[in-house]
Backbone bond lengths (Angstrom), bond angles and torsions (degrees), N, CA, C in turn:
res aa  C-N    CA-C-N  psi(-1)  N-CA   C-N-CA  omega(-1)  CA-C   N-CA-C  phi
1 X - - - 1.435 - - 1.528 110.93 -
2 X 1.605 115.01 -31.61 1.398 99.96 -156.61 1.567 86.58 -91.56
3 X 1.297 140.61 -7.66 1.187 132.55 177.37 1.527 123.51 -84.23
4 X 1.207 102.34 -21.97 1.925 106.68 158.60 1.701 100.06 -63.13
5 X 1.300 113.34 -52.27 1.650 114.57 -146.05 1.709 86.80 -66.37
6 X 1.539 124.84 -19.23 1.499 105.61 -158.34 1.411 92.77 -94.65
7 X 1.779 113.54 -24.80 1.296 108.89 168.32 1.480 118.36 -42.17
8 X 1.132 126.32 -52.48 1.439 125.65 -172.35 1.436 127.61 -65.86
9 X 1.810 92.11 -28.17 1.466 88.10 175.68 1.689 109.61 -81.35
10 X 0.991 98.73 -4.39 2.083 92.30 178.24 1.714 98.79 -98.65
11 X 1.460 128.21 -12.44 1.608 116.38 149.28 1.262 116.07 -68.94
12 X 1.255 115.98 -58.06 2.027 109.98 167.13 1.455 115.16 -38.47
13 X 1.042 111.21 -54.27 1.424 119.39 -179.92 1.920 118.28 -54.79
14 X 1.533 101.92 -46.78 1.573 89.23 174.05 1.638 107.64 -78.81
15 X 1.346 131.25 -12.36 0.945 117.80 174.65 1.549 116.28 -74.65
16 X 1.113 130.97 -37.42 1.411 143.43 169.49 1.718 112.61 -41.31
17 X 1.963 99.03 -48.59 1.335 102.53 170.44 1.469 130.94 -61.55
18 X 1.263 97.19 -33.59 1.740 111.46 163.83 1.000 117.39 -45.90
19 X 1.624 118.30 -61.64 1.591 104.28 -161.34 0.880 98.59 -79.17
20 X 1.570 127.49 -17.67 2.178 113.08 -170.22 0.903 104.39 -77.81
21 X 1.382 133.62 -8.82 1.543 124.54 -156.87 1.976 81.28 -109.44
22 X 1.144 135.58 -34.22 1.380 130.64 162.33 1.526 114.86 -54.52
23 X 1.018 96.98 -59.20 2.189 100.43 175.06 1.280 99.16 -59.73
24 X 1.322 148.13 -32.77 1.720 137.11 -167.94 1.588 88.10 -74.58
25 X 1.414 116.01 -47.08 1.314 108.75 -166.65 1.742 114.85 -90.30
26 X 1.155 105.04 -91.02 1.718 113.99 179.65 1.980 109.94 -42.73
27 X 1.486 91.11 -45.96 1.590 105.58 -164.27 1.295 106.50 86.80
28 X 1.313 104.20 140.24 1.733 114.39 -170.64 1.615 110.73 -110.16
29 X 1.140 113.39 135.06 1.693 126.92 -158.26 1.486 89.86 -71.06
30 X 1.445 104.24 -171.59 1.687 106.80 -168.07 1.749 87.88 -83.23
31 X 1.139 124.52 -44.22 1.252 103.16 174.71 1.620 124.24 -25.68
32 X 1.272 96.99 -77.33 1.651 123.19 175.27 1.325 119.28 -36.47
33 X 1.589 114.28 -42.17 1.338 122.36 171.24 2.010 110.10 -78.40
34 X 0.762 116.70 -16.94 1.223 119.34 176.18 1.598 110.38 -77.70
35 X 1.656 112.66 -33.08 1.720 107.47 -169.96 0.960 75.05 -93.40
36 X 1.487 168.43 -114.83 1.620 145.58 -132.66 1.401 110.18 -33.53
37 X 1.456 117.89 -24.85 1.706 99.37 177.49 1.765 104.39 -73.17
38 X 1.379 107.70 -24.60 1.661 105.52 -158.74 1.452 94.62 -76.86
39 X 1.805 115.94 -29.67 1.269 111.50 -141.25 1.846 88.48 -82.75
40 X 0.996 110.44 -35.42 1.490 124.70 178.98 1.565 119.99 -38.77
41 X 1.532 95.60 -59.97 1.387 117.28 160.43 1.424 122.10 -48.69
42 X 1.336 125.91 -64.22 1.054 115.37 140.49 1.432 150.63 -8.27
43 X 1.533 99.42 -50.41 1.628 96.62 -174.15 1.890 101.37 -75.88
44 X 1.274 86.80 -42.90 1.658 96.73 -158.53 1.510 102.00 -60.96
45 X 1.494 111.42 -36.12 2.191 98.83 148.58 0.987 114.11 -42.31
46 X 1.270 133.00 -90.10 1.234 162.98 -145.82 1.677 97.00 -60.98
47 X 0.981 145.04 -51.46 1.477 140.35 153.45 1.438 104.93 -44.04
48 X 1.405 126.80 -74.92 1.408 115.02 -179.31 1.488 118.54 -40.74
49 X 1.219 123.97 -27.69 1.661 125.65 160.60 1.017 126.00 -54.07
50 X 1.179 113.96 -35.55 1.462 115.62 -158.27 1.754 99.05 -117.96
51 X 1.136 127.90 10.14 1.713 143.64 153.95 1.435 91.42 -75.44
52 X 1.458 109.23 -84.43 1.880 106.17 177.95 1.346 131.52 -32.30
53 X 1.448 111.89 -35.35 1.784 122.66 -171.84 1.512 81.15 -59.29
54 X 1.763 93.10 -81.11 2.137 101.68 172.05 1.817 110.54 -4.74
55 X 1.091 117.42 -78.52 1.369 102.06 -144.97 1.483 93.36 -108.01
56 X 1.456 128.53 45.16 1.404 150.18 147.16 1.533 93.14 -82.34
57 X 1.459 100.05 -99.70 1.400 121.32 167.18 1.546 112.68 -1.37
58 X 2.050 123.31 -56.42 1.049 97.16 -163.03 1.447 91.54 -88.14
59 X 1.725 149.05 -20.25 1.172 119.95 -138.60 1.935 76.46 -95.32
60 X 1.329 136.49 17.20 1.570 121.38 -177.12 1.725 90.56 -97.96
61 X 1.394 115.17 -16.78 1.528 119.30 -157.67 1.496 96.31 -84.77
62 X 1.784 112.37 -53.93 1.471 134.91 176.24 2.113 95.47 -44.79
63 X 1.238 118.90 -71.30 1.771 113.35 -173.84 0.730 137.21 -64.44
64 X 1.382 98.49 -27.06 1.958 111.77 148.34 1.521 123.43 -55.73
65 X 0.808 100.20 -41.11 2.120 102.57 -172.63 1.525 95.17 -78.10
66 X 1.739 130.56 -47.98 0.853 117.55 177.61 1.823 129.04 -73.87
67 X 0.791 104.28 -1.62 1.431 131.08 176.17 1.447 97.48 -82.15
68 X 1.206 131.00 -68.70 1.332 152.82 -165.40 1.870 91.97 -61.27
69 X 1.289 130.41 -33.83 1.059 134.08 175.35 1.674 124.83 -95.80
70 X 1.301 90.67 16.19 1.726 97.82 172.54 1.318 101.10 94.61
71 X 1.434 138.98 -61.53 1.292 154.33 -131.17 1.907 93.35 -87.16
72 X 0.811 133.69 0.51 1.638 112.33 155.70 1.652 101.70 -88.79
73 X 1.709 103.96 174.54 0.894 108.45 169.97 1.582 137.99 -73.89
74 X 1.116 124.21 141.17 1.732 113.87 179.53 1.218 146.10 -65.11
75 X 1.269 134.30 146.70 1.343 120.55 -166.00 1.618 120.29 67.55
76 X 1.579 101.14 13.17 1.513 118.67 147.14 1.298 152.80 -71.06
């Protein structure tokens, strides 16, 4: 899971690069400047998702091994 969610943030991310690299050059109309505000917004969700997937992922990885080592509880 957390490797889709980081997938997306590196599609947000080249899209972000797009338009800045259009605004450095052409400059992007208020339209244009407005979907870099959304896309922005976006990422900085979309990163916070995929931090959480992360440390989902590791504490299911962490109860498993200890589980796997006797030391969780039984009949779990």
């Amino acid at each position: 899971m957390a490797d889709g969610q980081w997938a997306t943030v590196r599609q947000i991310a080249g899209e972000i690069e797009r338009l800045e690299a259009l605004d450095r050059g052409e400059g992007l109309d208020e339209d244009g400047r407005a979907v870099l505000a959304r896309l922005r917004i976006r990422a900085g969700r979309a990163s916070s998702r995929a931090v959480l997937a992360d440390d989902v992922a590791d504490r299911i990885d962490r109860a498993t091994r200890t589980r796997d080592r006797g030391g969780g509880a039984t009949g779990t």
